[in-house]
C-alpha positions in Angstrom: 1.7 -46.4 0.7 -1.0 -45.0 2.9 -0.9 -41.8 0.6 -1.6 -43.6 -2.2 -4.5 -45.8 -1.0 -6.0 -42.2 0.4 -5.8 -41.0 -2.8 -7.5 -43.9 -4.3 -10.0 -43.8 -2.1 -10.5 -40.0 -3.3 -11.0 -40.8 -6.7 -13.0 -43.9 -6.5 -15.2 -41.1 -3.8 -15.5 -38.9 -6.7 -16.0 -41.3 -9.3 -18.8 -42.4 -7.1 -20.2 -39.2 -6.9 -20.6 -38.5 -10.3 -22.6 -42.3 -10.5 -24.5 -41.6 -6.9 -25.9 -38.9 -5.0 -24.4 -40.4 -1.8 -21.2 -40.8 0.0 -20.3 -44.2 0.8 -16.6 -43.9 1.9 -14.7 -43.7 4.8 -15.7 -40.0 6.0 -12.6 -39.0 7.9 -9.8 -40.8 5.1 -11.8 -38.8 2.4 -11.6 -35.7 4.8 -7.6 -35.8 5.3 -7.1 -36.2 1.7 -10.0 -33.0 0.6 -7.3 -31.3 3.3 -4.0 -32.2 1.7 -5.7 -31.3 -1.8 -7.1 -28.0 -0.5 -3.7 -27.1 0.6 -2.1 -28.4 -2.7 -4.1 -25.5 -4.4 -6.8 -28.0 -6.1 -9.2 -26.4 -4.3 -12.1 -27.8 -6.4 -11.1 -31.2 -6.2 -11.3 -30.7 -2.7 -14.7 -28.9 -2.6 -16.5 -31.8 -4.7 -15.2 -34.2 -2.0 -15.8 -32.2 1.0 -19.4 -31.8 -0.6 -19.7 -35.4 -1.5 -18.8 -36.2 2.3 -21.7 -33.7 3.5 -24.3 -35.6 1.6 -24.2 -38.6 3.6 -23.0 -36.4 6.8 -24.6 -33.1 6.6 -23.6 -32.4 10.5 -19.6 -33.8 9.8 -19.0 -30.1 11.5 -15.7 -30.3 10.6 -16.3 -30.9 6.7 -18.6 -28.0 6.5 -16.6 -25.6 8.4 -13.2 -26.3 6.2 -15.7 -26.2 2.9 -17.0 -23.1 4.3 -12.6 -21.8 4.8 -11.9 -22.8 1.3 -15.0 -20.6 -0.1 -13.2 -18.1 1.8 -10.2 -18.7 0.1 -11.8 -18.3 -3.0 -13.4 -15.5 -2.6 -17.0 -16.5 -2.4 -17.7 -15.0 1.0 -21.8 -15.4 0.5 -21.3 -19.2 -0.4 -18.9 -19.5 2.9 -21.2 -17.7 5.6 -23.8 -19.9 4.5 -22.0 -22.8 5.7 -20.6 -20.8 8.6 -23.8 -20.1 9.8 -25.3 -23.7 9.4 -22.6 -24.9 11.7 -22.6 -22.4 14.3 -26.2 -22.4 14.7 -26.1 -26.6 15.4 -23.1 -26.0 17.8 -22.2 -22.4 18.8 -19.3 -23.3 21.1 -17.2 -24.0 18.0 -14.5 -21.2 18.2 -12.6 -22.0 14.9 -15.9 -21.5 13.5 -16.5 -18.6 14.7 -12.9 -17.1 14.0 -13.0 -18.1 10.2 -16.8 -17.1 9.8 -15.6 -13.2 11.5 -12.5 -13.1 9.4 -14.8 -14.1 6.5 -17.0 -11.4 6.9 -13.4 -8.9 7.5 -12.0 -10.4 4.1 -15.6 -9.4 2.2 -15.2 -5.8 3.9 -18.4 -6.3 6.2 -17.0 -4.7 9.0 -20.3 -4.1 10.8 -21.2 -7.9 10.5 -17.8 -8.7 12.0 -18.6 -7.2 14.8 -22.4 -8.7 15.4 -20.7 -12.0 15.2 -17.9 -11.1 17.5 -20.4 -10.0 20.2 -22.3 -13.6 19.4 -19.2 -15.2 19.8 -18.1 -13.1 22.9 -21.2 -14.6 25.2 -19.7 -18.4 24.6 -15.8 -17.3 24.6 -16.2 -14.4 27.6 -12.6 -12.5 26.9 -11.3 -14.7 24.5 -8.2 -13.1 22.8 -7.9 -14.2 19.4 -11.7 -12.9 19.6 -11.1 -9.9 20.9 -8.3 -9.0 18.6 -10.7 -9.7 15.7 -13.1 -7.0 17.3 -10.5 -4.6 17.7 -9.7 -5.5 13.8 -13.5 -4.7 13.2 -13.7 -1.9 14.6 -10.5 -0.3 12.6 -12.1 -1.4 9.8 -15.1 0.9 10.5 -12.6 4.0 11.2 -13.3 3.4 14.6 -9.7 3.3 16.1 -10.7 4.8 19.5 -12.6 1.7 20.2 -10.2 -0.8 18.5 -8.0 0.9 21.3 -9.3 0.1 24.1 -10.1 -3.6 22.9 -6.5 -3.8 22.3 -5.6 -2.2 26.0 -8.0 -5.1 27.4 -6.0 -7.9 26.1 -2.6 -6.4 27.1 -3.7 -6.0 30.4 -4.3 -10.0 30.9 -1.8 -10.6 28.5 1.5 -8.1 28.4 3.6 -10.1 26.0 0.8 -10.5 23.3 2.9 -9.7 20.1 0.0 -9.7 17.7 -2.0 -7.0 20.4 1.3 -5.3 21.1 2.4 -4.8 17.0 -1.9 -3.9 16.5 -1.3 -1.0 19.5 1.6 0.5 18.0 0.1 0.4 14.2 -3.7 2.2 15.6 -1.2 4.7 17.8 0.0 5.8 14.2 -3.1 6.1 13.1 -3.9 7.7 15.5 -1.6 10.5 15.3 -3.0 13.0 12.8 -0.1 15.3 12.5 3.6 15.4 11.2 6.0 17.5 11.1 9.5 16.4 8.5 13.0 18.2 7.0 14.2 17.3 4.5 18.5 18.7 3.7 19.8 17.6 0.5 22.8 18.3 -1.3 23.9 18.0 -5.5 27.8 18.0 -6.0 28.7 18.7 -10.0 32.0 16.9 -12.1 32.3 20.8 -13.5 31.5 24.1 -14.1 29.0 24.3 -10.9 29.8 24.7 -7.2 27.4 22.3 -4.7 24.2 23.1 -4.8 22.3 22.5 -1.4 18.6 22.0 -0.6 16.1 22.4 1.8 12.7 21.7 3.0 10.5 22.2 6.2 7.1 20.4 6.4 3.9 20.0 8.2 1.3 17.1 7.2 -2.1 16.9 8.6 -4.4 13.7 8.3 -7.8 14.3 7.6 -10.9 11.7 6.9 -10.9 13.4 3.7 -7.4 13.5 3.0 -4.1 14.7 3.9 -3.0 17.8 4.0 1.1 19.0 3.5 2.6 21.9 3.8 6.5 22.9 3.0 8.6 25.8 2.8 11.4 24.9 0.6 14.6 26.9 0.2 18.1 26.7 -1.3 21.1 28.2 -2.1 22.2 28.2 -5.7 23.7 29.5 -8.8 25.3 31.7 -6.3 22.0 32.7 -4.4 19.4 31.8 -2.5 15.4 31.4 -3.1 12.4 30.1 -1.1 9.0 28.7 -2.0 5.7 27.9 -0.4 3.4 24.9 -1.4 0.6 23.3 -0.4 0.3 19.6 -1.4 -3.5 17.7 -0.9 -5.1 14.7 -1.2 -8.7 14.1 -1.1 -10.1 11.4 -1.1 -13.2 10.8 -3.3 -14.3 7.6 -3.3 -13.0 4.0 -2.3 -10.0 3.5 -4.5 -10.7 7.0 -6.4 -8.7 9.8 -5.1 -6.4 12.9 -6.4 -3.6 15.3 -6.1 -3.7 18.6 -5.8 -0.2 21.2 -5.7 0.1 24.9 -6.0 3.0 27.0 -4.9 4.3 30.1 -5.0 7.7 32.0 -4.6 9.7 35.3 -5.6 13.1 34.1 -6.3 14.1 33.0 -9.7 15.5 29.9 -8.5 11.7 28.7 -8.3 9.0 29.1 -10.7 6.7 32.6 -9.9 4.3 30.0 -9.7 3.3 26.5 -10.0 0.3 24.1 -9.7 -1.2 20.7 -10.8 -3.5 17.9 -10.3 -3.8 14.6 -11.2 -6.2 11.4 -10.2 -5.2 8.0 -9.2 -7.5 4.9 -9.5 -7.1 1.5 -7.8 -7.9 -1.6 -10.6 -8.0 -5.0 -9.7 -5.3 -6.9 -9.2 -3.2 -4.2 -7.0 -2.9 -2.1 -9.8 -3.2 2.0 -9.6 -2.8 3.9 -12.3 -3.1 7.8 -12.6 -3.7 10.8 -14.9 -2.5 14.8 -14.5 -0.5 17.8 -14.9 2.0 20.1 -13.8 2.6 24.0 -14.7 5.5 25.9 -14.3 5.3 29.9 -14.7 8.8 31.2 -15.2 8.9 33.9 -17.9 6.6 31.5 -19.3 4.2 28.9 -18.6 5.4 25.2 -19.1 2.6 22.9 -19.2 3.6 19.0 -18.5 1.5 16.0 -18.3 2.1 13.0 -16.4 0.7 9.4 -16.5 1.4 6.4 -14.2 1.3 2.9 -14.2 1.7 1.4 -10.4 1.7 -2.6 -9.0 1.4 -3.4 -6.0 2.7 -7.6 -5.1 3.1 -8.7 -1.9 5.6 -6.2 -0.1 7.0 -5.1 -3.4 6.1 -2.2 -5.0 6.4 -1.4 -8.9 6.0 2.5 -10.6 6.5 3.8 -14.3 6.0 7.7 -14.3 6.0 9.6 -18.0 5.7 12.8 -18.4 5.3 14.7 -22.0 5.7 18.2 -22.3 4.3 19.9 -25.8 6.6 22.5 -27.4 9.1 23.3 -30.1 9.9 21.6 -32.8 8.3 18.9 -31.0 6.9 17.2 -27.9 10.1 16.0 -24.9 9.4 13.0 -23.2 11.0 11.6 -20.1 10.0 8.4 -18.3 11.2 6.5 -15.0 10.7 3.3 -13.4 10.9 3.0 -9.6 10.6 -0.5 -7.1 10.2 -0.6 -3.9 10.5 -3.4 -1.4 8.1 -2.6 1.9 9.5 -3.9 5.7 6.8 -3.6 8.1 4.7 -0.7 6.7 4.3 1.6 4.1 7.3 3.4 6.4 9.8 1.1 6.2 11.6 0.4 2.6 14.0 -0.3 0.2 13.8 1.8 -3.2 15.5 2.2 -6.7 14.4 4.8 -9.5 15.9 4.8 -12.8 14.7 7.1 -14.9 15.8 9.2 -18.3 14.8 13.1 -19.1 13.6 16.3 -17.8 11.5 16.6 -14.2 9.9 19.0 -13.8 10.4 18.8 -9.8 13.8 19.2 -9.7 15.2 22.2 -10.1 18.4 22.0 -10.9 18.6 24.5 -13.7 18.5 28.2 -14.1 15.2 28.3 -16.2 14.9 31.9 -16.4 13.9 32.5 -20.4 15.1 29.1 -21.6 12.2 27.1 -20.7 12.2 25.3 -23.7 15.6 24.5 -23.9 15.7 23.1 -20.4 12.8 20.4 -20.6 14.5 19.0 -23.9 17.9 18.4 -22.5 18.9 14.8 -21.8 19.2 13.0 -18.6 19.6 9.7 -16.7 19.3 9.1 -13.8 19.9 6.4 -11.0 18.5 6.8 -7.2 18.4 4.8 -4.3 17.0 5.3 -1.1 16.2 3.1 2.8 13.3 4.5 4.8 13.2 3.2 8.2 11.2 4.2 11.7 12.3 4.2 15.3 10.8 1.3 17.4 8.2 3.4 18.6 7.4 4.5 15.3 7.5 8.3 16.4 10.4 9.1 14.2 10.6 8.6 10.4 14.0 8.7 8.9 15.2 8.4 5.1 18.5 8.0 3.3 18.8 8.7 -0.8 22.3 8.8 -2.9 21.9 9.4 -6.3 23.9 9.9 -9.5 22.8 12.0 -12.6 24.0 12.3 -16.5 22.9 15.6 -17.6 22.8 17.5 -20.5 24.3 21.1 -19.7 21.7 23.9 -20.7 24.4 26.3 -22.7 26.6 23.9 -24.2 24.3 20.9 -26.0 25.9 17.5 -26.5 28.4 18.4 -23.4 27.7 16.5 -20.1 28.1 16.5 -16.8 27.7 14.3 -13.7 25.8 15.2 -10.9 26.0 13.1 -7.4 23.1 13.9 -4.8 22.7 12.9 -1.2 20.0 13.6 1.0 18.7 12.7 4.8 14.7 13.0 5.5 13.4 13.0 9.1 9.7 13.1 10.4 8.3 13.4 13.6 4.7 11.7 13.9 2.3 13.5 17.0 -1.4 13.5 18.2 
């Protein structure tokens, strides 16, 4: 019953508003209900009263500083500092004020003011840890993970058991640590005709402000043989949201191409989508061009990827396509994955393409991978799991298949 006559209250407010240029209400009943509407996602119904309220009670702190969250909410950071800043400067020692007007200026990617305000808010709050932590926050924002640190160190010396401070340590530790070194041992076991065929690869990766850099040496034994190769994988960063891809590599066994290279650009879009652009060359006896497109989504801790690739040639152009989710734990290291995908790829090599090029990239495929990624609790080691099963096409025999079953176990060892 109470609800109800809040509600009414509400309406007659707003009703009154659009007849008057004054609240006459009951300030605080006409707050509580702006707050249960706010948090019912009718956001504006609650702004027009929390406004209305304000005209009659422009220092209703309160009012202001929730009107000034919401903008927030919304997205119009400008529109929220300005109440932010009315508040505080009427009565500074407000901490949630202060918290919501710093993570304001953190959500609008204002780093630098972040930290101004923190400072303010430092000489009312001396030590304050939910201050503090915002600080450190700031200052990763800025790149400045040295500093964010030691801010971090300070509140885990008063207080050991902070989880926030303690999970913040161990994520700018990562960061932190600019180099990596991985293997990679992976094995394919065929229905017929070939024996296993067993992979390897040993890799370095280097963090950069401009990118990362990786390294491998990859080498297997197959068809009876074995082969190496060498490549060098980068990725520069060129603006915010604008990067690319860059691959060469190199190698003298047949099992590999003579040579190989490619390049592609990624953009982020709104939303949390990416999408991408490139190609890849392969030189065997010949040169296989392929391009390659993406389409990625990001949601929450779920991650979303179609990949095509189209390589020109004779009688006509092959095509081959996958679709890969992934569901994110803690960080980008920790995850659940599933590819399904159809066609030739041109990164697995699989297939003696010595002088059938073109026969190889139009052969049929499908394809169905999973894969767990998971860290050690100090997040030093990186470890990955992937089984697989393959439908492929057999190069000398067209319209025969075979199934291929793949395992393989990643680990990587993060270091200053």
């Amino acid at each position: 019953m109470r609800k109800h006559v809040l509600i009414i209250v509400v309406l007659l407010s707003a009703y009154a508003f659009g007849q008057e240029t004054e609240f006459k209400g009951d300030p605080d009943a006409s707050f509580e209900v702006a707050r249960k509407l706010a948090f019912d996602s009718k956001r504006q119904e609650a702004q027009d009263t929390l406004r209305f309220i304000l005209t009659k009670y422009p220092d209703y702190h309160d009012v202001r500083s929730f009107l000034g969250t919401t903008y927030s909410w919304d997205g119009e950071y400008k529109k929220a500092a300005q109440e932010f800043d009315y508040v505080l400067d009427k009565s500074p020692e407000r901490l949630d004020t202060w918290e919501a007007a710093i993570n304001n200026e953190l959500y609008r990617t204002a780093p630098y003011n972040a930290i101004k305000m923190v400072e303010k808010a430092l000489g009312y709050f001396p030590e304050n840890e939910t201050l503090l932590y915002l600080q450190a926050s700031a200052q990763s924002a800025t790149n400045n993970k040295e500093q964010a640190l030691i801010i971090i160190d300070k509140i885990l010396v008063k207080n050991p058991t902070n989880e926030k401070a303690i999970e913040f340590k161990q994520s700018l530790l990562n960061d932190l640590r600019h180099n990596i070194i991985g293997l990679i041992t992976a094995v394919d076991l065929y229905s017929e005709v070939f024996d296993p065929m067993q992979y390897y690869s040993l890799r370095y990766i280097r963090r950069t402000k401009y990118g990362s850099i990786h390294a491998r040496f990859n080498y297997s034994e197959r068809f009876g043989s074995t082969g190496s190769q060498v490549e060098v994988d980068m990725y520069p960063t060129i603006s915010q949201g604008f990067y690319a891809y860059l691959n060469v590599g190199v190698s003298d066994s047949y099992l590999y191409p003579k040579l190989r290279y490619g390049a592609e650009l990624y953009k982020s879009l709104l939303k949390g989508f990416e999408v991408s652009l490139g190609f890849r060359s392969l030189k065997y006896s010949e040169t296989t061009n392929i391009y390659s497109g993406s389409l990625g989504w990001y949601t929450g801790n779920s991650y979303f990827l179609f990949r095509s690739y189209v390589t020109p040639g004779d009688p006509g152009a092959s095509m081959s396509g996958s679709l890969t989710y992934r569901k994110y734990g803690k960080d980008m290291f920790n995850y659940f994955s599933v590819e399904a995908g159809m066609g030739f790829s041109p990164d697995i090599y699989r297939l003696d393409f010595e002088g059938v090029e073109n026969v190889i990239v139009n052969l049929q495929s499908q394809k169905l991978n999973f894969g767990y990624f998971f860290s050690s609790k100090n997040d030093r080691n990186y470890w990955g799991l992937q089984a697989g099963v393959s439908h492929q096409e057999i190069s000398f025999d067209p319209g025969s298949y075979l199934w291929i079953y793949s395992l393989s176990v990643s680990w990587d060892f993060n270091f200053k």
